[in-house]
C-alpha positions as CSV (number, residue, x, y, z in Angstrom):
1,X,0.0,0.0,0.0
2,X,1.2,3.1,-0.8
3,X,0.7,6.5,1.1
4,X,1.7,9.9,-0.4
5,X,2.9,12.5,3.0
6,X,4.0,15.5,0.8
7,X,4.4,16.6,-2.5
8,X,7.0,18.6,-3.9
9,X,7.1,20.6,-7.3
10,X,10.9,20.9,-8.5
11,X,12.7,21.7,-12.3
12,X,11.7,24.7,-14.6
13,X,8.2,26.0,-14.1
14,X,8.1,23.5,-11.2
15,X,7.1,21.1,-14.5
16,X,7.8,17.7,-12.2
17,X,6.5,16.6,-9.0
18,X,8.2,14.2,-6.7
19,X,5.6,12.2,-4.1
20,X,7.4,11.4,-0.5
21,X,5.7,8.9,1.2
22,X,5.3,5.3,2.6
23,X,5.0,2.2,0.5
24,X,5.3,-1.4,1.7
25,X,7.2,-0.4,4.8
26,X,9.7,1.5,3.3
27,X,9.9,5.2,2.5
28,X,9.7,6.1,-1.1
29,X,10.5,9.0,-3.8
30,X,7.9,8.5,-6.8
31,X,7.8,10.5,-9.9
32,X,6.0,10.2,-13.3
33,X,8.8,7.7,-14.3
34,X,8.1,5.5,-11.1
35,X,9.4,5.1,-7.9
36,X,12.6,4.6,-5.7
37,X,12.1,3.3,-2.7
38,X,14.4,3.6,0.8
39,X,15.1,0.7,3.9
40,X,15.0,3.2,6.8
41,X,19.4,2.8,7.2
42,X,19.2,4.0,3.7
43,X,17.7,7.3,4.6
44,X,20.5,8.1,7.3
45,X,22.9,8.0,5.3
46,X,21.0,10.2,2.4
47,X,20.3,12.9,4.6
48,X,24.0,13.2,5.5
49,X,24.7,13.0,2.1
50,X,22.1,16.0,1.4
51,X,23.5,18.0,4.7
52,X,27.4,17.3,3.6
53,X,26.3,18.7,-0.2
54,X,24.3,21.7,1.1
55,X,27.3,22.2,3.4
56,X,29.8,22.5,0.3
57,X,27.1,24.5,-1.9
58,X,27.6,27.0,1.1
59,X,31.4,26.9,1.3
60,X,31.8,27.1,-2.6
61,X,29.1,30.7,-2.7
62,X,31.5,32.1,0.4
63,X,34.8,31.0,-1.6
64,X,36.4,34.3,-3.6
65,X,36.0,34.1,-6.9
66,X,39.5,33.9,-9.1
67,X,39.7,37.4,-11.0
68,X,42.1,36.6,-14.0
């Protein structure tokens, strides 16, 4: 059984959606191409992944830019 707990519009013009939610047990990231879905250890170790990536987005828009 699958259970849909938010919605999220992303790309240009917000043109996909991605469904987060619950299916068989396991949390899942759907799409209009299907669905990918996540053993709870899993999702640990995405959301450090996220955090670690947002971290460097940060530390790369502080970084000086090289003036040639």
């Amino acid at each position: 059984m699958e259970e849909v707990i938010k919605e999220i519009e992303a790309g240009k013009n917000d043109w996909n959606t991605f469904k987060v939610g619950l299916k068989d047990g396991n949390i899942m990231i759907k799409d209009e191409t299907g669905y990918i879905d996540f053993p709870e250890e899993i999702i640990d170790q995405l959301i450090r992944g996220i955090d670690e990536s947002r971290r460097r987005l940060r530390e790369l828009a502080r970084s000086p830019t090289s003036e040639d």
